[in-house]
C-alpha positions as CSV (number, residue, x, y, z in Angstrom):
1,X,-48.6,-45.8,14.1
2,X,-47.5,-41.8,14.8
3,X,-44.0,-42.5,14.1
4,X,-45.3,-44.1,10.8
5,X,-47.2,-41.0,10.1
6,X,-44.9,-38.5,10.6
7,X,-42.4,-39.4,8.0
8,X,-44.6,-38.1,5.1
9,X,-45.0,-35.1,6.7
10,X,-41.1,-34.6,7.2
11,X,-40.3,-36.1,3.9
12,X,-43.0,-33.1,2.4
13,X,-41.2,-30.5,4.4
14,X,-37.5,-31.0,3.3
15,X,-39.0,-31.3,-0.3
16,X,-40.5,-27.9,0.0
17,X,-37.6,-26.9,1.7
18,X,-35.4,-27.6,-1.6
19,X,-37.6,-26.2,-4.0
20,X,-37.6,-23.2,-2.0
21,X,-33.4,-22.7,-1.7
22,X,-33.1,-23.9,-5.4
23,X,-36.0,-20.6,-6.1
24,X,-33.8,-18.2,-4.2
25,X,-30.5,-19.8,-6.3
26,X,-32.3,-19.1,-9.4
27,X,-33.3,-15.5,-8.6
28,X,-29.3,-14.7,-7.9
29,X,-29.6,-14.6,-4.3
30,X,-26.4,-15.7,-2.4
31,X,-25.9,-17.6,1.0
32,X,-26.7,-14.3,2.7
33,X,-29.9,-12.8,0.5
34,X,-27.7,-10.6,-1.1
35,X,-29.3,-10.3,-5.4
36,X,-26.1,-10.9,-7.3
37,X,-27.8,-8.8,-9.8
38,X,-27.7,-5.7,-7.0
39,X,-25.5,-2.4,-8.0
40,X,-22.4,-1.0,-5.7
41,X,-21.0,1.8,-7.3
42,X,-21.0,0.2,-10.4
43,X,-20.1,-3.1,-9.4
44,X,-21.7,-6.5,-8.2
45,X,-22.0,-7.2,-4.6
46,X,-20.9,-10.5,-5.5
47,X,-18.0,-12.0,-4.7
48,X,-17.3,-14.2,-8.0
49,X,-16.1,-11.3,-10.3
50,X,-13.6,-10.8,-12.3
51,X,-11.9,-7.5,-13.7
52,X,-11.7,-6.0,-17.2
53,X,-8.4,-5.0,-18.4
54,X,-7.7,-1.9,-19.7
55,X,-6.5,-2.0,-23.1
56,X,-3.3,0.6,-22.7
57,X,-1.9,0.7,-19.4
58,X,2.3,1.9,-18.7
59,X,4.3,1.9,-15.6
60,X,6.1,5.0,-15.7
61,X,5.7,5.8,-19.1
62,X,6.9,2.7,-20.5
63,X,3.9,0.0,-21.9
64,X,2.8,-3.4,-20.2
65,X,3.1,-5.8,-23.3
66,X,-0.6,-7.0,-22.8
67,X,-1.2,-8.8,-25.5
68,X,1.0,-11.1,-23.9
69,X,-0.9,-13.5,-22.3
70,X,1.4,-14.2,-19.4
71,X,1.2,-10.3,-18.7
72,X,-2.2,-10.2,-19.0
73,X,-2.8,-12.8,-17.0
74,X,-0.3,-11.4,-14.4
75,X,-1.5,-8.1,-13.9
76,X,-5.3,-9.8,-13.6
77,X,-4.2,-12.3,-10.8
78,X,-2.9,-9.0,-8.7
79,X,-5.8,-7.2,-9.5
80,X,-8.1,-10.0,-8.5
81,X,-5.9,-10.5,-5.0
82,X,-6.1,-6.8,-4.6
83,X,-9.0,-6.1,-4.9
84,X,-10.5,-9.2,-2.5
85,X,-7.9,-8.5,-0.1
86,X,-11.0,-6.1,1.2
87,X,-9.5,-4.5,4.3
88,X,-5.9,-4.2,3.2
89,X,-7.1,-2.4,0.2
90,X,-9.1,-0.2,1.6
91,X,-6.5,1.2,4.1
92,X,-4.6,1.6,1.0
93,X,-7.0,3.5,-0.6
94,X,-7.9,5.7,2.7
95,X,-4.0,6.6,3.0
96,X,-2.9,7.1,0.0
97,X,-4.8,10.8,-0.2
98,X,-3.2,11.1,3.3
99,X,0.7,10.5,2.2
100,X,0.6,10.4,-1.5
101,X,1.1,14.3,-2.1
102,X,4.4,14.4,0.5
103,X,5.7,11.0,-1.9
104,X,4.7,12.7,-5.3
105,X,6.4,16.3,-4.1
106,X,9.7,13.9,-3.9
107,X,9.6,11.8,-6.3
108,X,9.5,15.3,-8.7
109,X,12.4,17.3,-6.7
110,X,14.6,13.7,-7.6
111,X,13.0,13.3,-11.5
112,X,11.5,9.7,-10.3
113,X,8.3,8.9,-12.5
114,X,5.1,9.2,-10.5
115,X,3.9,5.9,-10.7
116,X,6.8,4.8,-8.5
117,X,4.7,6.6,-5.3
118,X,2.4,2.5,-5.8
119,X,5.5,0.9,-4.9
120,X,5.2,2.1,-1.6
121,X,2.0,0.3,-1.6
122,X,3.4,-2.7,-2.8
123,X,6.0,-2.4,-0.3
124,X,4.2,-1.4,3.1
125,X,0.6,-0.2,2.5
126,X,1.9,2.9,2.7
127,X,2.3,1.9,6.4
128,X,5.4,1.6,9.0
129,X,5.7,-2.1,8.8
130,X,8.4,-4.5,10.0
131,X,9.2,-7.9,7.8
132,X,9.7,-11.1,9.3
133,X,13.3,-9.8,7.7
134,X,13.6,-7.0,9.4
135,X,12.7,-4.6,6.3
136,X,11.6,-1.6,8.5
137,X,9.4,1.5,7.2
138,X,7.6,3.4,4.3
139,X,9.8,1.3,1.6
140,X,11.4,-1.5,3.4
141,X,14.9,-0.7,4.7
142,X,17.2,-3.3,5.4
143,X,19.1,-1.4,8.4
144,X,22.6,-2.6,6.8
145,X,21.8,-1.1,3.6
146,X,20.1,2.9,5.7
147,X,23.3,3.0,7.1
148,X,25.0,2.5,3.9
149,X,23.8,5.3,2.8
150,X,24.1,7.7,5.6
151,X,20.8,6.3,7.0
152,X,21.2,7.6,11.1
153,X,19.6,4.2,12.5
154,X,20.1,3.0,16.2
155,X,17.8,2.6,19.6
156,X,17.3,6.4,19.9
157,X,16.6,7.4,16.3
158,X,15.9,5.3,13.0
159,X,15.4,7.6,10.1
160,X,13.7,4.5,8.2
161,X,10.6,5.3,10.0
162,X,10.6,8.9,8.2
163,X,8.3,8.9,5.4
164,X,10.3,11.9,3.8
165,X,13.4,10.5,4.4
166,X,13.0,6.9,3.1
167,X,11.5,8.5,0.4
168,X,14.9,10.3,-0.6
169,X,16.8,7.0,0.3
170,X,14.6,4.8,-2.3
171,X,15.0,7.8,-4.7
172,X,18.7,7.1,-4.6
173,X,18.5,3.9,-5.8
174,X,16.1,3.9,-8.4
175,X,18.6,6.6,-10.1
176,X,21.2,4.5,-9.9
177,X,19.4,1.5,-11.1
178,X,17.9,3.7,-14.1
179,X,21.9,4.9,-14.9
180,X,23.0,1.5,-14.9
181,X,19.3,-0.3,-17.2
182,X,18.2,2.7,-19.0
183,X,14.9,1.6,-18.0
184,X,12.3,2.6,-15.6
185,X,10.9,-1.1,-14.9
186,X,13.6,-2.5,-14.3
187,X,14.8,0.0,-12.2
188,X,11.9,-0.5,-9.9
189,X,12.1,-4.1,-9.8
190,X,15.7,-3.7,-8.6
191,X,14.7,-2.2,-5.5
192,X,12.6,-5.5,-4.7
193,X,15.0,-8.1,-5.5
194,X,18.4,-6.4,-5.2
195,X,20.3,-5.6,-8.4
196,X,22.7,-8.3,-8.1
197,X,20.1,-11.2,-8.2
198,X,18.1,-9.3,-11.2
199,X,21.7,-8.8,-13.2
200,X,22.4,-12.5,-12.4
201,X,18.6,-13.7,-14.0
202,X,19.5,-11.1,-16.9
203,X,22.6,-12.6,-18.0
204,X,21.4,-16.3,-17.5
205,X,18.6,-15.6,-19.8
206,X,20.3,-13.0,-21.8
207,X,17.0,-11.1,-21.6
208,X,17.2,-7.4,-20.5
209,X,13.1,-7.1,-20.9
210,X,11.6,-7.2,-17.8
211,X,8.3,-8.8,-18.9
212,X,10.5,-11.7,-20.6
213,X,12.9,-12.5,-17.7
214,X,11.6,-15.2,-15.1
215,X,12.4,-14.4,-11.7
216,X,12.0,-15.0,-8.3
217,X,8.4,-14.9,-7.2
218,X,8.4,-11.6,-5.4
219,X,10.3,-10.0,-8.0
220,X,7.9,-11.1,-10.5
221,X,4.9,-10.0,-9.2
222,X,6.2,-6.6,-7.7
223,X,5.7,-4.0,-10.8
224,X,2.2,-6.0,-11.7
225,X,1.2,-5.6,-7.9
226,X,2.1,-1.7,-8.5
227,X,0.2,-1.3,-11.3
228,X,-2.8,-3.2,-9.6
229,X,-2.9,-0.6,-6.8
230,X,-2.8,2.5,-9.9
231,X,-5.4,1.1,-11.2
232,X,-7.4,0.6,-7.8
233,X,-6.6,3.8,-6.3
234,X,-7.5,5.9,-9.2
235,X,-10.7,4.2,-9.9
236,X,-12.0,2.3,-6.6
237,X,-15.6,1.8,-7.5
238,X,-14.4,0.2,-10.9
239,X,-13.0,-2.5,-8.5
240,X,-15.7,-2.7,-6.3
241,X,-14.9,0.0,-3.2
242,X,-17.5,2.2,-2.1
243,X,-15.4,4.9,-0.3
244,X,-17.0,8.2,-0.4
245,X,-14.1,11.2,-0.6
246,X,-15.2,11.9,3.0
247,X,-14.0,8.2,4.3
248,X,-10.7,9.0,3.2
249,X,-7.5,9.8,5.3
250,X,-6.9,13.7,5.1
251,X,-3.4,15.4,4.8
252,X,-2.1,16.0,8.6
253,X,-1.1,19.6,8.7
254,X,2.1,20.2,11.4
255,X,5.0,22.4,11.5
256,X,8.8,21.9,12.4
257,X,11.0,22.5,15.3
258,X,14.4,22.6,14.5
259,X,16.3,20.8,17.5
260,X,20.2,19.8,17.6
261,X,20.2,20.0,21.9
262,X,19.3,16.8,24.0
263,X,15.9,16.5,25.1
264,X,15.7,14.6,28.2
265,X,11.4,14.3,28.3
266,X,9.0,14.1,25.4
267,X,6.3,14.4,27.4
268,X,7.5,17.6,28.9
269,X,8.6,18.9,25.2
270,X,5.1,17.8,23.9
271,X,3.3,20.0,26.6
272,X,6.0,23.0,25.9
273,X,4.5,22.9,22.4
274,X,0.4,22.7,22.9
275,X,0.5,18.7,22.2
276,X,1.2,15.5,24.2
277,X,3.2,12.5,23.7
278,X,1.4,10.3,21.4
279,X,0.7,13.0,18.9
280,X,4.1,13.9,18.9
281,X,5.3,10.2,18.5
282,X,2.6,9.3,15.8
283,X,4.0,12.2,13.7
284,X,7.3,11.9,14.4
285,X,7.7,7.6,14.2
286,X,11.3,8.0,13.9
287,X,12.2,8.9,17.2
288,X,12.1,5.3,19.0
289,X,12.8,6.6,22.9
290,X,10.6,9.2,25.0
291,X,13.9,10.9,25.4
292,X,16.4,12.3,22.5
293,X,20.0,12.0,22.0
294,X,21.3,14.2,18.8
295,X,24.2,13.1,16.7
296,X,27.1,15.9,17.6
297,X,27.1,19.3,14.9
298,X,23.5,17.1,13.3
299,X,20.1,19.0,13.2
300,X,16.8,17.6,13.6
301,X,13.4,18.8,12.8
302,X,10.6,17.2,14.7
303,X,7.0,17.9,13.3
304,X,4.4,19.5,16.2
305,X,1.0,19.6,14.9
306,X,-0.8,22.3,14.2
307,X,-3.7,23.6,16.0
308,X,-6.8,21.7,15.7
309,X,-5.1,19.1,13.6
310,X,-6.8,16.2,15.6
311,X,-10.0,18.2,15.0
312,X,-9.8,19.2,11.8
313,X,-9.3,15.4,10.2
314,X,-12.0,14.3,12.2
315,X,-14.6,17.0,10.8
316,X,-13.5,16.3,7.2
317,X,-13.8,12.9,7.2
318,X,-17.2,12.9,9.3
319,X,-18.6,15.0,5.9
């Protein structure tokens, strides 16, 4: 007779329960009572949203044909995959004020557009990844091609690692793409799928656009990926970041030591200088063994920070 009776009772209960979960649906609240009608920044909290597209955007001066649909639709799909890819993005946004300024002084001494410095982005995350390949650093050396062009990689020193260096290497070759395609797009998309493969696509096709050629997956997406992280950068809460100027990664400020001797003991070179060992090696990545071994007649500047470096970015980005 209880068991009889109780099955009204629960039957009543997971009634009320529906009407209450279809209530909360109603009211825009998601799975974890967050409104959907709430305000970050600007944005929704929630994570179903798509991106307007600006009407004029360029990649180094040259117009995106976005009335295009398959442009369009390919700069939205990196903006949508950028800005979801939450913690990737954000690093990307907290380094960029760190390294951007030493990229941008570069990319002016060698007359490279500015919007090339989100290629780095694309490339690395403005980070000193490794590919499955092997790509190493800053803008993804291949070590055969470094040492083609005078790169000093081995076990004691790879220059890849060198923001400021890599950044002169990939300089190099978007010149001499832009000599050989009079174009600034295409140029960049060289440096992601070689210029052989993109002159081999270009004269299949007989297309010299490079928002009409169809090309390897990578390669397509690379310039729309760029433009995804100019857009994000320069605009996070449009995209959905709340990063307050204080969460961002500050400038390091160092100075350089000219060296061209062996030194047999970072840790012992560190110290000589008013640092230690891991500050030294995180500013100077490059220098893969705790001793050094300098190419004969070659100098060397290794950065020592300066004092109260380590303090200083802390108290700025705890404001």
């Amino acid at each position: 007779m209880r068991r009889n009776d109780r099955k009204p009772a629960f039957a009543v209960l997971i009634f009320v329960a529906v009407i209450t979960v279809a209530a909360l649906v109603s009211q825009g609240f998601g799975i974890f009572g967050a409104n959907r009608n709430s305000k970050l920044s600007g944005d929704s909290l929630g994570y179903n949203r798509s991106f307007k597209i600006p009407g004029n955007i360029t990649f180094a001066g040259e117009r995106m044909p976005l009335e295009n649909f398959d442009t369009r639709e390919s700069l939205e799909r990196e903006l949508i995959i950028s800005a979801y890819r939450h913690s990737s993005t954000i690093m990307i946004i907290k380094r960029a004020h760190r390294y951007l300024p030493e990229i941008e002084k570069i990319l002016q001494e060698n007359n490279i557009p500015d919007d090339f410095k989100y290629l780095a982005a694309a490339e690395s995350d403005y980070s000193n990844m490794i590919s499955p390949a092997g790509a190493t650093g800053l803008w993804q050396i291949i070590a055969g091609t470094g040492k083609e062009s005078g790169m000093e990689i081995n076990n004691v020193v790879d220059e890849r690692y060198d923001f400021a260096k890599s950044t002169r290497f990939a300089c190099e070759y978007f010149l001499k793409s832009y000599d050989k395609y009079h174009n600034w797009t295409l140029a960049a998309a060289s440096y992601n799928g070689g210029r052989a493969a993109l002159e081999e696509q270009m004269r299949i096709q007989k297309e010299d656009n490079y928002y009409n050629l169809l090309l390897a997956d990578e390669t397509a997406r690379y310039i729309f990926r760029a433009v995804a992280y100019k857009l994000i950068i320069n605009d996070p809460a449009e995209y959905g970041f709340d990063i307050d100027s204080g969460d961002l990664y500050q400038p390091l400020r160092y100075y350089e030591v000219k060296v061209d001797t062996a030194i047999s003991d970072f840790s012992d070179f560190a110290k000589s200088h008013g640092t230690n060992y891991k500050l030294l090696k995180y500013l100077n990545p490059w220098l893969r063994k705790p001793y050094f071994t300098p190419r004969p007649g070659k100098e060397y500047f290794i950065k020592i920070p300066s004092e109260g470096m380590r303090l200083e970015e802390y108290a700025v980005s705890d404001n």
